[in-house]
Structure formats: C-alpha cells, structure tokens
C-alpha positions in Angstrom: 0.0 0.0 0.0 2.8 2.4 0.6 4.2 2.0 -2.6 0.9 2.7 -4.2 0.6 5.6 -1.9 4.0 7.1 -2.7 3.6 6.7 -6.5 -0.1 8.5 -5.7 1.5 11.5 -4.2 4.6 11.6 -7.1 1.9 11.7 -9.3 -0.4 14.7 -8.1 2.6 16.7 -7.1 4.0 16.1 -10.7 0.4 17.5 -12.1 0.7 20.9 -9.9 4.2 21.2 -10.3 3.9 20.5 -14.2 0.5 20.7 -15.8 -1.0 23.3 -13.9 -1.2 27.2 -15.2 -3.3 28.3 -12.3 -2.0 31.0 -10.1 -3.7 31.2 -6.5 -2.4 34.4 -4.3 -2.7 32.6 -1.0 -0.5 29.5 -2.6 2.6 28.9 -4.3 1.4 25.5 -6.0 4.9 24.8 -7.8 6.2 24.2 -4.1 3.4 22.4 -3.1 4.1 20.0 -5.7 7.8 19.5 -5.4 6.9 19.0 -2.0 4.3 16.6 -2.9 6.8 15.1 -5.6 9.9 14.4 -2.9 7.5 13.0 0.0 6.0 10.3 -3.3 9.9 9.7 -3.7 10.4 9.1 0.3 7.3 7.1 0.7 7.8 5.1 -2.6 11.4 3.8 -1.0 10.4 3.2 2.4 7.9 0.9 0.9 10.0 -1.1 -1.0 12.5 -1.5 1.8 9.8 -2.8 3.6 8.5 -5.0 1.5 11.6 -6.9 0.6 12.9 -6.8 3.8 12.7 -10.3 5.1 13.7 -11.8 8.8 13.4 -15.4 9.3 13.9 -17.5 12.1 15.1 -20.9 11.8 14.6 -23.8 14.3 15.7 -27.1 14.4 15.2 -29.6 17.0 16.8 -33.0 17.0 15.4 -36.4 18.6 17.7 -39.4 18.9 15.4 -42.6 19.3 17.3 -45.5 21.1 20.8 -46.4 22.2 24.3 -45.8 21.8 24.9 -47.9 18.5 21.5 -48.4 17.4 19.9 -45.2 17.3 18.5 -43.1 14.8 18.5 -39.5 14.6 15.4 -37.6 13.0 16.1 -33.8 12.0 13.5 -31.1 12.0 13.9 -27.5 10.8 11.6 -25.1 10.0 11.8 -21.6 8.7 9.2 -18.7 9.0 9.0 -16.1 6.7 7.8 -12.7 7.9 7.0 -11.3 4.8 3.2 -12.2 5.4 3.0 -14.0 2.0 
C-alpha cells in the first residue's frame, strides 16, 4: 500500500508542479508539488524497503530414538518467513 501511496502523491505533485497554469495568491502550488513530488519519492522507498525486507527464524530440533549404537536420529527444521505471504 505504501508504494501505491507514494507513487499517488509523485503523481499529483507532478500535475501541480507541471500541468498546472493556475495562479492562486494565497498558494505557491509549484512548491506544493515539489513537496508533494519528494514526500511520493520518500514514501515510494520506504515501501520497497519494507516489502523486501525479510527476517526469518530458523529452528531445528533433533530427537535421537534408542541407544548408543543403534539409534536413529530424526532432523526437524523449520523456517518462518515474515514477509506475510
């Protein structure tokens, strides 16, 4: 959502910055869209950080079943993903 949001605000700062002729006395709307522009920018890069940012855990657990010589060992790992996919 972030990334949709920062591309939102690139995009409506880009149309006051660039497309708009209109002059209003009480704002300057060429800043208000290079503002608008660098905060898209921001937003857009924090999202994608965040997104493809990825922690995992790995467990493992081991179980030996029997004796000395005769046993087996049985391996379990697991890995979680906290990328909420």
């Amino acid at each position: 959502m972030s990334i949709g949001a920062g591309v939102l605000l690139f995009v409506i700062g880009a149309i006051l910055r660039f497309a708009l002729t209109v002059q209003v006395a009480w704002i300057d709307l060429l800043l208000v869209g290079n503002i608008l522009m660098g905060a898209g920018i921001v937003v857009f890069v924090l999202g994608l950080i965040f997104t493809f940012r990825r922690r995992r855990s790995v467990s493992s657990r081991r179980t030996v079943i029997g004796h000395e010589d005769g046993g087996s060992t049985v391996r379990r790992t697991s890995h979680t993903d906290d990328t909420g996919l």
